[in-house]
C-alpha positions in Angstrom: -36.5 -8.0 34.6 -34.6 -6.2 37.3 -31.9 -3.8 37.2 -29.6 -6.2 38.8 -30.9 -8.7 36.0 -30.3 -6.3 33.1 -26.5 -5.8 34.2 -25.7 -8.7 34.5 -26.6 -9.0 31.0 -24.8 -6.6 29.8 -21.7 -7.2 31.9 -22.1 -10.9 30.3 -21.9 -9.7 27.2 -19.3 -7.1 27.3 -17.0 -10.1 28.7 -18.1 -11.9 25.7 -17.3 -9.8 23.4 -13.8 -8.9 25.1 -12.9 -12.3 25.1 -13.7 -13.0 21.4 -12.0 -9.7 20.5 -9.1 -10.7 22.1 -8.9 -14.4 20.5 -9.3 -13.4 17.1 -6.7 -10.3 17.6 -3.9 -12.8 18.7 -4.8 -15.2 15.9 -3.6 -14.8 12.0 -6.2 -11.8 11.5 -4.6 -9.8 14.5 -1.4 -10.2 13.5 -2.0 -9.2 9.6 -3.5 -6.5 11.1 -0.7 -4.7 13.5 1.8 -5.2 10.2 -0.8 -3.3 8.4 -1.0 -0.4 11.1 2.4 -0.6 11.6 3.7 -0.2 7.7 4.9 -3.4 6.5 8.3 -2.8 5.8 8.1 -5.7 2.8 5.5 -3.8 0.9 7.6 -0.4 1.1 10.3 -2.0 -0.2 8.9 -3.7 -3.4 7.3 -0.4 -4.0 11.0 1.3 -4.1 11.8 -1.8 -6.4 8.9 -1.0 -8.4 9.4 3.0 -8.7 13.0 2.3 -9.9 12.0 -0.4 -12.7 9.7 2.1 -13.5 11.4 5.1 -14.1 14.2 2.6 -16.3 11.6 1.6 -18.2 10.7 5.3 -18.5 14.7 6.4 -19.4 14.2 3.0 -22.2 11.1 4.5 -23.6 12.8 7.9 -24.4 15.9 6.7 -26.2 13.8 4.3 -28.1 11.8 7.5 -29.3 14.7 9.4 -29.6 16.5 6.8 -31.9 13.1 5.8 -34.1 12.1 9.2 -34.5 12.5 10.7 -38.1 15.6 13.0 -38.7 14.9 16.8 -38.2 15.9 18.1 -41.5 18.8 21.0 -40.9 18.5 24.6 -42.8 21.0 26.2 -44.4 21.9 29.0 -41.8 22.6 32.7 -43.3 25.2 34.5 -42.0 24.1 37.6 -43.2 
C-alpha cells in the first residue's frame, strides 16, 4: 500500500465517521443531549417543587413530634 493509498483511507473514514456523527447528533439522541448540556429547565423546576414539598413535609414532621411528645413535667420554682 502506498501513501497516497493509506490517506485515502483515512480521509474515507474520517468522512465516515463525520457524517454518522452528524446524523445521529440531529436525530432524538442529539437533541436529548444539548437539553442535557444545556440544563433542562423542566428538571430544575420539579426539583424546586420537590425541595419545597420537602421541607413541608419536614415543618409537618416537627409539629407532629411536638404535639405527640409526652408533657415535660414543670418544677415548683423557689423564689428564695
Amino acid at each position: 500500500m502506498s501513501g497516497g493509498e493509506v490517506a485515502l483511507y483515512v480521509l474515507a473514514t474520517v468522512l465516515s465517521l463525520a457524517t454518522t456523527a452528524a446524523l445521529v447528533l440531529k436525530g432524538p439522541l442529539g437533541k436529548a443531549l444539548g437539553r442535557r448540556l444545556a440544563g433542562d429547565d423542566d428538571l430544575s423546576e420539579r426539583i424546586e417543587r420537590l425541595e419545597a414539598r420537602l421541607e413541608e413535609t419536614a415543618q409537618r414532621l416537627a409539629h407532629a413530634e411536638r404535639r405527640l411528645a409526652p408533657p415535660v413535667p414543670s418544677t415548683p420554682r423557689h423564689d428564695g
